[in-house]
Backbone bond lengths (Angstrom), bond angles and torsions (degrees), N, CA, C in turn:
res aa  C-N    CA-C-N  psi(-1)  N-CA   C-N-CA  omega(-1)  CA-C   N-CA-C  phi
1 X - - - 1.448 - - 1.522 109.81 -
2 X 1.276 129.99 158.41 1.313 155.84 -158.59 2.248 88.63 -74.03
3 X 1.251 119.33 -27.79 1.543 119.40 -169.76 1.383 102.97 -100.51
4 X 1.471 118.94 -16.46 1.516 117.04 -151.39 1.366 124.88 -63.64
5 X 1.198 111.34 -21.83 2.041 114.61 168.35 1.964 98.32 -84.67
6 X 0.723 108.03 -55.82 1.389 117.06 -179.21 2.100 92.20 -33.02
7 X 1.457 111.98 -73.93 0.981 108.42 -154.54 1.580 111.76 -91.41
8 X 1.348 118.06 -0.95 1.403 135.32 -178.29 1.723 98.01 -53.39
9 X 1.090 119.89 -66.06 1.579 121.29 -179.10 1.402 125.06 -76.71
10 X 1.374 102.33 17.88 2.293 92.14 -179.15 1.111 66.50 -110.16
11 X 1.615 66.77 172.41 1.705 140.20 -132.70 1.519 99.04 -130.20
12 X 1.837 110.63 -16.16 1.357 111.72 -159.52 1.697 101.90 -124.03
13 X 0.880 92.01 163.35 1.804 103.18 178.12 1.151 125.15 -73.56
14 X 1.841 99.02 -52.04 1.521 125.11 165.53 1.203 122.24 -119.78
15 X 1.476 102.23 126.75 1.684 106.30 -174.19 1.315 110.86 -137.80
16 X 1.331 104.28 163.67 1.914 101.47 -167.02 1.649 86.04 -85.25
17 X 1.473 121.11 158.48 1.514 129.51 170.41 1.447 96.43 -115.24
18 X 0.942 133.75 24.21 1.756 126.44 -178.21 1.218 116.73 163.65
19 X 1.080 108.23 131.96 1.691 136.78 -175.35 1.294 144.58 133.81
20 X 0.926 123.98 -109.78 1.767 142.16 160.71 1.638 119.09 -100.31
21 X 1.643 103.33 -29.03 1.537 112.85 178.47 1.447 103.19 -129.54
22 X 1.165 103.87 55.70 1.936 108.27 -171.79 1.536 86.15 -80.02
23 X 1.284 129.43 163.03 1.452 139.27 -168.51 1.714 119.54 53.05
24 X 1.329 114.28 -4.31 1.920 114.20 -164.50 1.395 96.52 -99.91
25 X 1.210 135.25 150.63 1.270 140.01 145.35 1.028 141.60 -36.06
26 X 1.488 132.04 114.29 1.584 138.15 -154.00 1.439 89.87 -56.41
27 X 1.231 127.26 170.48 1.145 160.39 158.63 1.760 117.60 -74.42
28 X 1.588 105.14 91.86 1.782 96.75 -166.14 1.195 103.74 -36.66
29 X 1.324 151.91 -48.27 1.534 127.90 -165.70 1.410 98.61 -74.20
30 X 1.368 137.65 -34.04 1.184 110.96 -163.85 2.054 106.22 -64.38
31 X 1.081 105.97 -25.50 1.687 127.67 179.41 1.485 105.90 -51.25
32 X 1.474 101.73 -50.22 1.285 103.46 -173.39 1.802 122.26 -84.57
33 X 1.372 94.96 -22.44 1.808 109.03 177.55 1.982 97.97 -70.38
34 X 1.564 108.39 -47.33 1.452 88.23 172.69 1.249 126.65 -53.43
35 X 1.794 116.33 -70.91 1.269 106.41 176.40 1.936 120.60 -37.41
36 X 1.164 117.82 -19.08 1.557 97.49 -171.06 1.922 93.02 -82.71
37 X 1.051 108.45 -32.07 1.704 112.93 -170.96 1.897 97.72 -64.60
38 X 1.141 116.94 -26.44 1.509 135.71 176.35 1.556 95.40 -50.38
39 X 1.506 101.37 -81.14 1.356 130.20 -159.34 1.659 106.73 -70.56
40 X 1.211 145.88 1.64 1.098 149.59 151.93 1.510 119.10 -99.28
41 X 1.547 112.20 -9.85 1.559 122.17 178.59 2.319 93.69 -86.05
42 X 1.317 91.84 -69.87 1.564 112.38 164.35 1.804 134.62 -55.42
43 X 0.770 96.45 -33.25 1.739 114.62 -165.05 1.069 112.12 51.77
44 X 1.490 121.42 31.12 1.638 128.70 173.04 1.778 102.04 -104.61
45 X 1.259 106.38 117.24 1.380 122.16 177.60 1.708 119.32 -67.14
46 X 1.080 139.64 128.83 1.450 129.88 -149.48 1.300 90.64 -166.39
47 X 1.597 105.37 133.59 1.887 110.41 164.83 1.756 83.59 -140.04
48 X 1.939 91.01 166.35 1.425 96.17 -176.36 1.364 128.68 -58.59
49 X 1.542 104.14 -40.45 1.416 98.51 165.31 1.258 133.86 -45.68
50 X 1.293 123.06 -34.80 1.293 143.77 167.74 1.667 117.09 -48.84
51 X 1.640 97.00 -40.69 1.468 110.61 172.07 1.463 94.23 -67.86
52 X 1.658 112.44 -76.21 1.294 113.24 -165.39 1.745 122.92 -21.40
53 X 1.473 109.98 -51.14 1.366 123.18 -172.70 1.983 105.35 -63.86
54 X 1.028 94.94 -26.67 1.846 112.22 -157.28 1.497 87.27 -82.36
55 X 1.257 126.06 -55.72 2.046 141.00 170.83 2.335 93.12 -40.17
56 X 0.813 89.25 -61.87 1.777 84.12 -179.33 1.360 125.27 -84.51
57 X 0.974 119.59 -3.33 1.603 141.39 165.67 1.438 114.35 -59.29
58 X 1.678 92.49 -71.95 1.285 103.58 177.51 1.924 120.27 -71.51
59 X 0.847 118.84 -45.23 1.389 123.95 152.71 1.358 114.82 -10.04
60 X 1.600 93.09 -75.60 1.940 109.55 -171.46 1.419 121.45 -59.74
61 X 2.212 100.10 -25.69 1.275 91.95 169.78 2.031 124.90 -88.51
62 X 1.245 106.53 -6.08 1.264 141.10 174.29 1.557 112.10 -60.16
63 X 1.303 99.02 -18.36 1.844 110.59 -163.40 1.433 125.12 90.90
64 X 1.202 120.40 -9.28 1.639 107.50 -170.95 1.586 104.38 -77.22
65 X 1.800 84.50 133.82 1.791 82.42 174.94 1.724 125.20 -50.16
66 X 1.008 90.70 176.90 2.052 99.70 174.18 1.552 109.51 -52.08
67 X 1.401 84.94 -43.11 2.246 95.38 -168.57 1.279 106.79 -55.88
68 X 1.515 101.64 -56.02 1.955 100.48 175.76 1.514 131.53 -50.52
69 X 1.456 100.36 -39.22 1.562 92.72 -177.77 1.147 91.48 -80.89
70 X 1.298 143.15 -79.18 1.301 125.18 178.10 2.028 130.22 18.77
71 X 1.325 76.12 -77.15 1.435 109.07 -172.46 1.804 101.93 -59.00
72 X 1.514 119.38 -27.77 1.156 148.68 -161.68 1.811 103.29 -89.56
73 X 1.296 108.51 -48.10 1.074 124.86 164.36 1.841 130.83 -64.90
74 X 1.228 91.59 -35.46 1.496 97.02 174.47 1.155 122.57 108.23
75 X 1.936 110.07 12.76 1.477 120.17 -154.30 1.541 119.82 -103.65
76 X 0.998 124.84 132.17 1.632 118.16 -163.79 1.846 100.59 -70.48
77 X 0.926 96.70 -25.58 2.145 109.03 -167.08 1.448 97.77 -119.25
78 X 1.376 101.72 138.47 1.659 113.49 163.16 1.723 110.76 -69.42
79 X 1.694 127.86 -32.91 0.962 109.54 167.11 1.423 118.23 -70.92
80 X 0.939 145.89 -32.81 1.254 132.62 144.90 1.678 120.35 -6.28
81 X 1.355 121.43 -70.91 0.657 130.84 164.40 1.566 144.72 -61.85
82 X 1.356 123.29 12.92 1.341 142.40 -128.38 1.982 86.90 -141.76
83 X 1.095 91.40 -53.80 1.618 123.95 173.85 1.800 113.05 -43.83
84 X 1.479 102.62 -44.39 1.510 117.70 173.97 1.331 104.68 -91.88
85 X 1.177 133.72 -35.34 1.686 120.59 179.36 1.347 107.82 -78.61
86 X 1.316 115.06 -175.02 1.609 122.67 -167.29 0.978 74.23 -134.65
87 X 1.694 136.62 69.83 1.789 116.66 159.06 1.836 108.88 -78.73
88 X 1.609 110.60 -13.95 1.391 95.84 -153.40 1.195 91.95 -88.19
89 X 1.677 128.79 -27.90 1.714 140.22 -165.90 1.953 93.91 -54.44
90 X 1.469 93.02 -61.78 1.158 129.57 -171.25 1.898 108.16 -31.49
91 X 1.590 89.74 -83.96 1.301 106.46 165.91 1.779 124.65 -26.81
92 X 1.451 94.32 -54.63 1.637 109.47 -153.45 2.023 96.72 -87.97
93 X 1.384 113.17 -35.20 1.613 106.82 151.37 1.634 120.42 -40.64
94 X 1.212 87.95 -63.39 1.796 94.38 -171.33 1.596 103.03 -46.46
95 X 1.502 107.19 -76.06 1.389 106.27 -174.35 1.611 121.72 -39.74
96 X 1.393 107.70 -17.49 1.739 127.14 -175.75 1.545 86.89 -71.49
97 X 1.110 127.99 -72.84 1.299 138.93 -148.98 1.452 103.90 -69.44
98 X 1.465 125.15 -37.04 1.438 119.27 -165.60 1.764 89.83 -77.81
99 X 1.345 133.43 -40.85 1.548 117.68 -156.82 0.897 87.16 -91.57
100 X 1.599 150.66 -39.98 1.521 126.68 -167.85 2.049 96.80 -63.45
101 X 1.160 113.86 -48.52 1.540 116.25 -157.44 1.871 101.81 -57.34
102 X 1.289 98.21 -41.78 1.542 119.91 164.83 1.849 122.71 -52.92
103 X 1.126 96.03 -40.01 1.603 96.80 170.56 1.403 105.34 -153.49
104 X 1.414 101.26 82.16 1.302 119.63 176.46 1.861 92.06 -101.84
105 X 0.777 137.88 -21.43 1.496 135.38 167.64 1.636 95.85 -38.02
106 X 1.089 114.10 -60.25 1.180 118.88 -144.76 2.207 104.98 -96.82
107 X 1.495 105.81 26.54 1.026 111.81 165.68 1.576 102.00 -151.05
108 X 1.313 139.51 25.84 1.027 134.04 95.40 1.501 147.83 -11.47
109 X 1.897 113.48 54.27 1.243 99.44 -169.46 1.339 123.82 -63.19
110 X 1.651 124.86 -29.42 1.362 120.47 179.58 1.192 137.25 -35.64
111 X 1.851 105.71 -50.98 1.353 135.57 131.94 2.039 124.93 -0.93
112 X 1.344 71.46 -49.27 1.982 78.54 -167.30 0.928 103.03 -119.52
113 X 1.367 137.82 30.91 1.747 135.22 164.28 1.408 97.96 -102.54
């Protein structure tokens, strides 16, 4: 991408790509004045963390192991990181979905009256 040396080495989430502070870290309010200019363009409500979690989400579903995003994140511990993904929501849906879809016979009440 057109940012990719620029952004290959932060440390930061949000960074200016041009100007006077091209490579430095936005200014948390300035972070937060976008997302609200976001969220009145969209009416989708968004804070960074929200990003943050959404940055390892997609990752995990992408394939990269735990270590990478991790490592991606800035985190000394994979539980650390474990903490920001939804593997357990994630996980514990799926497994929801395969045994109900699997013995859905047997939650069929119409069936058994």
């Amino acid at each position: 991408s057109k940012y990719r040396e620029l952004l290959q080495h932060q440390q930061m989430l949000f960074v200016n790509i041009e100007g006077e502070t091209k490579g430095k870290a936005l200014q948390v309010d300035a972070v937060y004045r976008m997302l609200e200019r976001m969220e009145k363009k969209t009416g989708i409500h968004t804070t960074p963390h929200m990003l943050r979690r959404y940055f390892g989400n997609m990752r995990r579903d992408a394939g990269w192991p735990l270590e990478m995003i991790s490592e991606a994140y800035g985190h000394k511990h994979t539980d650390t990181t474990i903490k920001y993904l939804n593997i357990v929501d994630d996980q514990l849906m799926e497994a929801s979905d395969q045994y109900y879809a699997k013995h859905s016979v047997l939650y069929d009440v119409e069936k058994l009256l």
